[in-house]
N, C-alpha and C positions, 0 to 999 in steps of 0.2 A: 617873321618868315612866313611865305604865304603856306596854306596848308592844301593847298590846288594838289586835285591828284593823289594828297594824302589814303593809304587805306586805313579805316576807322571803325572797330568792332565794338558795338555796344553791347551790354546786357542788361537786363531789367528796363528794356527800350519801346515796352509796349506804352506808356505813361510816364508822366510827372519830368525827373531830371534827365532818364533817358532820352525819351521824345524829344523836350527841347535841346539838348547839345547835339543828337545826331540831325536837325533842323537846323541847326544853326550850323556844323559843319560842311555838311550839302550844300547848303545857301555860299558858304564858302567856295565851292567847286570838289571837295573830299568826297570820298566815295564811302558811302555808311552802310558798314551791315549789322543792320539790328536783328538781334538775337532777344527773346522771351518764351515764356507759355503760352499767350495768347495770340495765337495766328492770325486771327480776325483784325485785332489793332495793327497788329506789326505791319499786313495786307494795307490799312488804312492809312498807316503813317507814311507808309512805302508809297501809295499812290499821292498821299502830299506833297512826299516831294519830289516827286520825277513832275508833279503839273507845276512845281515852281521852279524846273528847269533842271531839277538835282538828278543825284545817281545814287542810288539804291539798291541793296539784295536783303533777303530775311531768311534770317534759319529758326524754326523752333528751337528752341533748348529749354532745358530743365538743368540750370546749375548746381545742384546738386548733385546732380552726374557728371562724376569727370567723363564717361564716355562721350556724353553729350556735346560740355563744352569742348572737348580734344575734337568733336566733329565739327565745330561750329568754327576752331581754327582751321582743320583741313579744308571747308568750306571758305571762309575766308579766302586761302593760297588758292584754291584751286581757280576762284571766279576773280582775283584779281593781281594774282599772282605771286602776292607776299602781305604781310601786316605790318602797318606803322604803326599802330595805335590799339592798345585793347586798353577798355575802358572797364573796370568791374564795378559795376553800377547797382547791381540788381541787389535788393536788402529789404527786409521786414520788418516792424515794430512793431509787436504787442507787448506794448507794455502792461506789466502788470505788477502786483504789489507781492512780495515770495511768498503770503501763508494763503497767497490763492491754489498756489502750486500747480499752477500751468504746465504743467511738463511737456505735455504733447508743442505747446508756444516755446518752450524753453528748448526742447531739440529741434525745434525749425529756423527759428533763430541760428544756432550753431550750423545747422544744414547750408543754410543759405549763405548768411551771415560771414562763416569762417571760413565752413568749406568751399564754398562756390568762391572765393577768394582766392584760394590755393589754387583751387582745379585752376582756373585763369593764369594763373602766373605761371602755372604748370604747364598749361597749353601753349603758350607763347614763347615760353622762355629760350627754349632749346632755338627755336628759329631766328629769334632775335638777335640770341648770341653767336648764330653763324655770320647773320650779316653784319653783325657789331654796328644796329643801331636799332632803334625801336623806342617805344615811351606806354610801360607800365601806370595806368592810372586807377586808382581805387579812391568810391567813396568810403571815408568814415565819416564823423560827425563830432559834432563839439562835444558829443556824448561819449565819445571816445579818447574825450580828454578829463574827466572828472563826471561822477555817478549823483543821480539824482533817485529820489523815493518813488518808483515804479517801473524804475531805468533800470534794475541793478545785473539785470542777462543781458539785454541789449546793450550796457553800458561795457560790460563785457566783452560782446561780439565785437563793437566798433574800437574798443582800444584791442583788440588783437588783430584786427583785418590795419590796424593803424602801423602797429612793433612789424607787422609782417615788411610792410613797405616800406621802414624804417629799417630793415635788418635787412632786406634785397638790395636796397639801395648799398648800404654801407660792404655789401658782396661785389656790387657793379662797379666800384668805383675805377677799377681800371680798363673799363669798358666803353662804348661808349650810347649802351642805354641808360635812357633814363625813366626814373621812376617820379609819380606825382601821389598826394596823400591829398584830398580833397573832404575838408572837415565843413559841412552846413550845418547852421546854426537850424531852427525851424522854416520851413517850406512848405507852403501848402502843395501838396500834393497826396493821393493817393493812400500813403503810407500811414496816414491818420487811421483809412477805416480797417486796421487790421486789430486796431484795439479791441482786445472783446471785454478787458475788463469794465466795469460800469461803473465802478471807483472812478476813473483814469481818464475816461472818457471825455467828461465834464469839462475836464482841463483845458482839452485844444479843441473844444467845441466854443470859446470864449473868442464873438469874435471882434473882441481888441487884443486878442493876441499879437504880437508883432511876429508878422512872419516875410518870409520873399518870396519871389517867385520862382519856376524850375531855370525859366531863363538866364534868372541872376548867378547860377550856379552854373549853369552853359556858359556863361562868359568868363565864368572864373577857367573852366578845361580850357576854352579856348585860348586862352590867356597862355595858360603851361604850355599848350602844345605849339604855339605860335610861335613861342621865343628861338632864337639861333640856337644853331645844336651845338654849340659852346660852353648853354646856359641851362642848368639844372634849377625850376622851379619844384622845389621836392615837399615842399606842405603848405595848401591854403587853408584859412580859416575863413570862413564869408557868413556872418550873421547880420541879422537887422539891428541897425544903427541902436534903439531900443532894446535890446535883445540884454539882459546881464550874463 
């Protein structure tokens, strides 16, 4: 199904898996509006792609405010008059090992992580369900399927931003939105340099790491959102072939 025309709200869209899916929706004919902190990127991404022909709007947001995101949907309706697509993108990883006791890392994780999850779903919902159609998509990660030694809050955040979308769904079922769970294995992108631990660091600075690109993850959304509205793509897993 072509996704022309689509409206397509991203967050965490200054960088890495945001940038490339709302690039590769544009490229599609969708109209993207990227939503982050950094107004400078969002400016830069936005001029990318209106010179490769796209259509583009940017809201700041700071997802951890629901005021925020709730503005960033009324933004949305207002400039293009309804939403097909909210995408919750936006997510942190510092990881670290627990007798570091990061706490200030441990409740932004939850900030961003949980809450900016809700607030999204929360922002959207109510409108979705008047038009009885719409397509909820959140990342998690393979991390959100089984806990690893420096994962163990982050592993957390992504299996709860996971249940959430797993429990919306199983709420929508007599509706006709749909929800998608977007699980990436490692991707370079961005989210590496949030590590502060220097344990940890070390890890994904090896570079035979197997990792993908944000693209290879732009085609997995695009993939869910493409399908006939018949067809509910409700959880991807997309890691490097290498990847255990």
């Amino acid at each position: 199904m072509s996704v022309k025309d689509k409206v397509i709200v991203i967050t965490g869209a200054s960088s890495g898996i945001g940038e490339a899916t709302a690039k590769k929706f544009a490229k599609e004919g969708a109209k993207v509006v990227l939503a982050a902190r950094r107004e400078e990127r969002l400016q830069q991404i936005k001029g990318d792609i209106e010179k490769a022909g796209g259509e583009a709007a940017t809201k700041l947001t700071d997802v951890t405010s629901y005021e925020d995101v709730q503005a960033l949907a009324n933004f949305a309706i207002e400039t293009y008059g309804h939403i097909d697509v909210m995408f919750n993108n936006a997510g942190i990883m510092p990881l670290s090992f627990m007798d570091k006791i990061k706490v200030d890392e441990w409740d932004e994780m939850v900030d961003v992580n949980v809450k900016g999850v809700l607030y999204g779903i929360a922002a959207v919902l109510p409108h979705m369900q008047e038009r009885n159609t719409g397509h909820i998509i959140t990342t998690s990660s393979v991390a959100g399927h089984g806990v690893f030694p420096s994962g163990t809050v982050y592993c957390g955040t992504k299996f709860a931003a996971r249940i959430f979308m797993e429990g919306l769904n199983k709420e929508l079922t007599n509706s006709n939105v749909r929800t998608t769970t977007i699980s990436p294995g490692v991707v370079a992108t961005e989210l590496m340099d949030t590590i502060s631990d220097q344990d940890v660091r070390p890890r994904f600075e090896d570079p035979n790491l197997p990792s993908l690109s944000s693209e290879d993850i732009a085609n997995a959304v695009y993939y869910a959102v493409s399908q006939p509205e018949n067809v509910a793509v409700n959880e991807v897993i997309v890691r490097p072939t290498n990847q255990g």
